[in-house]
N, C-alpha and C positions, 0 to 999 in steps of 0.2 A: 585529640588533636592529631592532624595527620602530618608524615613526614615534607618536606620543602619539596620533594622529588617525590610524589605520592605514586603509586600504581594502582589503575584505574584497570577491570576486567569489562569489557561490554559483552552481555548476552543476548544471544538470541535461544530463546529453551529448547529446548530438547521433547519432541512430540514422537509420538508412535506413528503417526501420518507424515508426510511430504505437505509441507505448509507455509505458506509466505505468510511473514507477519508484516505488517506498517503500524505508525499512527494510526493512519483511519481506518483500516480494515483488516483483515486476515481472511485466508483462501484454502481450500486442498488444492493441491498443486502439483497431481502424479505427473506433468507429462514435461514441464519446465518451470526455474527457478529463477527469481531473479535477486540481488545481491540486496544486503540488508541496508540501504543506502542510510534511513533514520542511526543505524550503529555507527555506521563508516564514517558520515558526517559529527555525531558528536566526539569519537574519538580523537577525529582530527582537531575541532576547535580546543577542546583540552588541553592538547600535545601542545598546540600555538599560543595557547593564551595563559595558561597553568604550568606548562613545561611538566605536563604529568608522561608516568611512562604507563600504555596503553596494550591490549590483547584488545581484539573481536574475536568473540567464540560464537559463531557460525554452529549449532549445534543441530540444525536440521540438514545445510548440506553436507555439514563434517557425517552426517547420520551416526552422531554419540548419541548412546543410551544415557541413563541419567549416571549412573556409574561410572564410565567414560568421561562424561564434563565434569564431575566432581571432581578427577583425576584432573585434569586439564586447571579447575581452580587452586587445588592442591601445590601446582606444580608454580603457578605464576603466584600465588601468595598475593589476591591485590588488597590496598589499604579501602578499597569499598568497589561493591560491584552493583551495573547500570544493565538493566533487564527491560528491553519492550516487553509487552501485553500485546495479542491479539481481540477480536471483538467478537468470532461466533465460540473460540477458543479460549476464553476469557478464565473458565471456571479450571480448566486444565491447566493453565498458564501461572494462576495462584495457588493452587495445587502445588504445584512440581516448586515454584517458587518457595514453599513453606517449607519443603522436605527439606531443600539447600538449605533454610535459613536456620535449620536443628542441625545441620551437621557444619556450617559456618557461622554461630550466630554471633562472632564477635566482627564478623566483618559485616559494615554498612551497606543496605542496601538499598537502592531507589530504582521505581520504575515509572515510567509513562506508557502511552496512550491513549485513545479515545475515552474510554471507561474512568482511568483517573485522573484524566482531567475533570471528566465532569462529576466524578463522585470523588474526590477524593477523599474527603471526609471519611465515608463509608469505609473507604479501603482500608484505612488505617486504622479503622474501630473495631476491624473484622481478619487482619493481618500480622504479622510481624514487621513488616516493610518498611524502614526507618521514613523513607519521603519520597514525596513523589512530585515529577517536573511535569508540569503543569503548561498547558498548549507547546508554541515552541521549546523545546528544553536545552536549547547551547548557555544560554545566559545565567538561565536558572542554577544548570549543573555548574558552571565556572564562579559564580556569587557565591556558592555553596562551598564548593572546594576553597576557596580564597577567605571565609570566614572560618571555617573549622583551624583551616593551616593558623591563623592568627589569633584565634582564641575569642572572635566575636558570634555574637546572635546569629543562628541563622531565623528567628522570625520574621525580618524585616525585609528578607529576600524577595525579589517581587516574584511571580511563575513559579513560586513553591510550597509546598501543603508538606507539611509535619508534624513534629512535639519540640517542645521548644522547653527551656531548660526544668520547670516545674512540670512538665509531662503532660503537660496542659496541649492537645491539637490546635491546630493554624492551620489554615488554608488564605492564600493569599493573592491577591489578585492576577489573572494573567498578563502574559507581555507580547507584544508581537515585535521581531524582529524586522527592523525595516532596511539594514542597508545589505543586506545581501551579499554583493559584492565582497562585503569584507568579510566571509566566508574563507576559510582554508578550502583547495578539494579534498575529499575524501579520500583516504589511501588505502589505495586495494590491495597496497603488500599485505596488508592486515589481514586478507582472505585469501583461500586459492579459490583464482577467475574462471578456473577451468570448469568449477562445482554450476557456474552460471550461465542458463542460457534462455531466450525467448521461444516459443510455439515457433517451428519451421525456419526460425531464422540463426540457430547457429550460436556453437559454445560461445563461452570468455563473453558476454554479457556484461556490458556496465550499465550506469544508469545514472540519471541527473536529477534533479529536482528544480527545475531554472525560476518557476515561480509560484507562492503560497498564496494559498486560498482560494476559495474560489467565488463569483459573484451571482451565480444561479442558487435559486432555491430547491434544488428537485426534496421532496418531502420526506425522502427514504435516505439522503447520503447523509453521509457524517463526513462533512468536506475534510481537508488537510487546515488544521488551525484555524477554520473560520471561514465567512465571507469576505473580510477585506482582502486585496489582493495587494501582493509584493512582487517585484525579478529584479531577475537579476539583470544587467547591462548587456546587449547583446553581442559585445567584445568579449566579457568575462564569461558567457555563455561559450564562444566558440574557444576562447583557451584551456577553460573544462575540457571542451570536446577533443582536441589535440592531447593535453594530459592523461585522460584517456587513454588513448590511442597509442601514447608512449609506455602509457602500465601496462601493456599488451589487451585492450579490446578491439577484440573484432564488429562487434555493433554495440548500439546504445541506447535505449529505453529513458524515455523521460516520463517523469514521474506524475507531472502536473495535474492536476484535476481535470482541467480545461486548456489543454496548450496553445487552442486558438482563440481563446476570450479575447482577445487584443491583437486584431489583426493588424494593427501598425506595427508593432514590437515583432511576428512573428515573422512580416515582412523584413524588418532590419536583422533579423536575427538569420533567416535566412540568406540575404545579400551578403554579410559577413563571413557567415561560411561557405560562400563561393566565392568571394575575393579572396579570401585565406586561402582558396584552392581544398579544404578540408574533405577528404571523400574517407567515409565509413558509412555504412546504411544505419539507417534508425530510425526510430518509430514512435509514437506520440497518443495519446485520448483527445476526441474532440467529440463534440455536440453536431449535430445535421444542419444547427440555423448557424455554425459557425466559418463555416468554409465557402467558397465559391471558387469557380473555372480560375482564376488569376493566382489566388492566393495559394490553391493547389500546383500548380504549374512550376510556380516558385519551390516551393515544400519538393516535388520532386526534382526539380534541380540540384536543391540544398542535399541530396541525399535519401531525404524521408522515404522509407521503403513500407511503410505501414498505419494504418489509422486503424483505429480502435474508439467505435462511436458507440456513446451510450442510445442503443434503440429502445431498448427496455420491452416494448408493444408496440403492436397496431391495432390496439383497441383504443379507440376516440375514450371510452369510461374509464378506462386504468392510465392513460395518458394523463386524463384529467385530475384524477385523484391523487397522482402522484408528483403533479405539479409541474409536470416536463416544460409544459410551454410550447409544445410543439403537436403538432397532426398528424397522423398516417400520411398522406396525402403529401407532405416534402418530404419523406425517410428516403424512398427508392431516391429519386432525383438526384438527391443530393448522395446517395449511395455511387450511383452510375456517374457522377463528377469525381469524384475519386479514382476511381476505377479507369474512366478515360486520360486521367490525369498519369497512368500507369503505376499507382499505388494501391496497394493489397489494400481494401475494407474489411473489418474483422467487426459485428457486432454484438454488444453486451444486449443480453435481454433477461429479465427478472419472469419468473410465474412462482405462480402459487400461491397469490396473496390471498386473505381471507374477505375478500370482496372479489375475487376473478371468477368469474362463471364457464361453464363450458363452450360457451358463445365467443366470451373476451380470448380467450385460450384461443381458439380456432381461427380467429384473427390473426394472431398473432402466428402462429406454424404455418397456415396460408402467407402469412407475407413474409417470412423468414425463408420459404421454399421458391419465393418470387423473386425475393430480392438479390441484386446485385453483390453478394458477397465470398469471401476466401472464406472466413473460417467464422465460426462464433462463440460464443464464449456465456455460457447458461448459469445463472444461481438461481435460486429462492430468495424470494421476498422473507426477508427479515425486519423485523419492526425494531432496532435499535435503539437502544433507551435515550432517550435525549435528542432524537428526534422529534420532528415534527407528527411522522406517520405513526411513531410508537403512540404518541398521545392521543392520535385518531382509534388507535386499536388497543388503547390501554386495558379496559374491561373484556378484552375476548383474550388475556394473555395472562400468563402466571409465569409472573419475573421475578427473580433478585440475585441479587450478587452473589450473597454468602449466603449457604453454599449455592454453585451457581445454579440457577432453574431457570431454562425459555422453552417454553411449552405453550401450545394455543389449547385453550380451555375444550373447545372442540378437535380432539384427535385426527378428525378424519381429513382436516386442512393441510394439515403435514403430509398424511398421505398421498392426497390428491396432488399438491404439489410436487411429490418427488416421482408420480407417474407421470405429469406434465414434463416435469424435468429431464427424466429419459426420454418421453418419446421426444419431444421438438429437438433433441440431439440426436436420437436416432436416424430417424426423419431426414435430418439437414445431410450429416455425414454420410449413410449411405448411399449416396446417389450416384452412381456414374461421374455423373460433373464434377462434384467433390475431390473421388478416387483420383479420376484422372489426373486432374489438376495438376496433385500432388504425390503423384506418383512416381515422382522420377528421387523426390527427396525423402518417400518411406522407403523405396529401394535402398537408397545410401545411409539409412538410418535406420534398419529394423528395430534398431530396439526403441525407437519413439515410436513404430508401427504397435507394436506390441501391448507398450504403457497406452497411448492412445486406446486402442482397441478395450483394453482393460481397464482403463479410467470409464470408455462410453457405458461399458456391460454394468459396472459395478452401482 
């Protein structure tokens, strides 16, 4: 039973790499960071709903070794500590967690993410982990703290997988949070903002989350909690953003999957913060069939200084396969609306899947070298368990959790891949056009020239 006035520690672990974790993904991340916003928010609803007293341990931007954050648990002594999980980091992440849980194991511990949400079971068969919150995790964690405090069950908890008084596992159904709004913000005192910043665009980084889910199917994502979608109001969106703004950020990164799925909402949301008079720059993910001349106009009035579109290819076969929904043939267009709209395009694109040919590739470096864009942004086709595409490539893959193993059966896929993955970076960045562009901000910034440089070589 925990005390009336509990202390709650939230982690983010401790990696030998520079790496964003979320819910649905985890990244390397030599050249910019952005704030742990899935920690920040549940800390806060805790604080408000629990009246718990709270720490965010930040352990990648603090860059604590694992010795250092054990120091750090040591010192705040919490009544149970709340760890995301990363998803290509997964195996590292229950690792380092295990170690903690042999030099803490009287204190309780739950985590979330992608992975235990949907295995949870697994995790716990294969772990120490007392429980794990399961898709959104504010309600789950606050049912949780609110039954221990009083001495009832927690099996009946909706959004939560554990052991339940006979040691017997439960895993229990999820929950989606719908009113949003009634969200606390997040409180950045909890971090230093300075550790936070976006590619080109400048420290003290904050970030939003305005709404969850997402309603496209692409076959490779692991959406944020699902397809149905939730937001927030786009009043309580701009009071975030002033909030913000008073925590000291300088710009601000929203989180969404898809921030322009709903181009009525993004409209009102944008009218709002220009009635409010709101000026901070800031930046968003969108889709190419989601934008048009109008809606962008507005977007850079509101501020918005950057879009971040999933291109993935310009291979008509890997477009397909991967369910985008979309053609080569709208990518530039809708790239060159952006752009005239006088907003930075920045595009995501995936190689190296184990269907990409040298054909598909070439496509794809041919139209990343044509198109209209500032900067890009390259990974590897990962087949993520619980997706759709894992299931398409289940037999060319040798997975499992514990201990963790993702390997493609044929070796030389990986390889091919992380040669695709240099070169269409090398390729893009060094070109004149690139350099220039942004030469006036690695001047003022060697040391992102540096990590850039060394992030493309590595």
């Amino acid at each position: 039973m925990f005390p009336e006035n509990n202390k709650i520690l939230f982690l983010n672990p401790p990696h030998r790499l520079s790496i964003s974790r979320r819910y649905r993904c985890s990244y390397y991340s030599p050249n910019s960071l952005l704030p742990p916003h899935d920690l920040l928010q549940l800390a806060a609803c805790v604080r408000a709903w629990n009246h718990a007293t709270v720490s965010v341990v930040d352990a990648i931007a603090e860059k604590y070794t694992e010795e250092q954050t054990w120091e750090v648990i040591r010192k705040f002594a919490p009544d149970i500590i709340i760890s995301v999980t990363g998803l290509e980091f997964f195996g590292d992440d229950m690792e380092c967690l295990e170690r903690m849980r042999k030099i803490f194991p009287d204190i309780p511990c739950g985590i979330f993410g992608f992975y235990p949400t949907s295995f949870a079971e697994e995790v716990l068969r294969n772990s120490s982990v007392n429980f794990v919150l399961r898709c959104e995790p504010e309600m789950p964690l606050s049912d949780y703290i609110h039954a221990v405090q009083r001495g009832l069950p927690i099996n009946t908890i909706t959004g939560l997988a554990g052991r339940g008084d006979d040691g017997a596992i439960f895993v229990n159904g999820e929950q989606r949070f719908n009113e949003l709004d009634e969200l606390p913000f997040p409180d950045y005192t909890l971090v230093n903002l300075d550790h936070y910043d976006e590619a080109l665009l400048g420290k003290r980084c904050a970030a939003i989350l305005a709404t969850r889910g997402c309603p496209f199917s692409c076959s490779y994502c692991a959406p944020t909690y699902g397809h149905w979608t939730s937001a927030k109001s786009p009043k309580r969106v701009v009071e975030e953003m002033k909030y913000l703004i008073c925590s000291g950020a300088k710009s601000i990164r929203f989180l969404d999957d898809t921030f322009t799925c709903d181009r009525s909402w993004v409209l009102d949301v944008c009218k709002e913060i220009i009635r409010q008079n709101v000026v901070v720059p800031w930046s968003c993910l969108s889709r190419v069939d989601t934008v048009d001349q109008e809606l962008l106009v507005q977007l850079r009035k509101a501020g918005c200084k950057r879009i971040l579109v999933g291109i993935e290819s310009y291979s008509p076969r890997v477009l397909e396969h991967l369910n985008k929904r979309i053609t080569p043939d709208m990518i530039n267009p809708q790239l060159a609306l952006i752009r005239k709209a006088g907003i930075q395009a920045v595009g995501f694109f995936m190689v190296g899947g184990p269907f990409e040919t040298e054909e598909d590739f070439q496509k794809t470096l041919d139209g990343a070298l044509t198109a209209p864009l500032d900067l890009i942004i390259v990974g590897i086709m990962i087949p993520y368990a619980g997706t759709q595409f894992f299931e398409q490539h289940r037999e060319e893959l040798e997975f499992r959790l514990f201990p963790y193993k993702f390997e493609y059966k044929d070796s030389s896929v990986l390889r091919n891949a992380h040669k695709r993955y240099n070169r269409l970076y090398l390729r893009f960045y060094l070109r004149p056009s690139i350099l220039c562009r942004h030469f006036f901000y690695l001047i003022r910034h060697p040391w992102y020239a540096i990590s850039m440089l060394r992030g493309l070589l590595l």
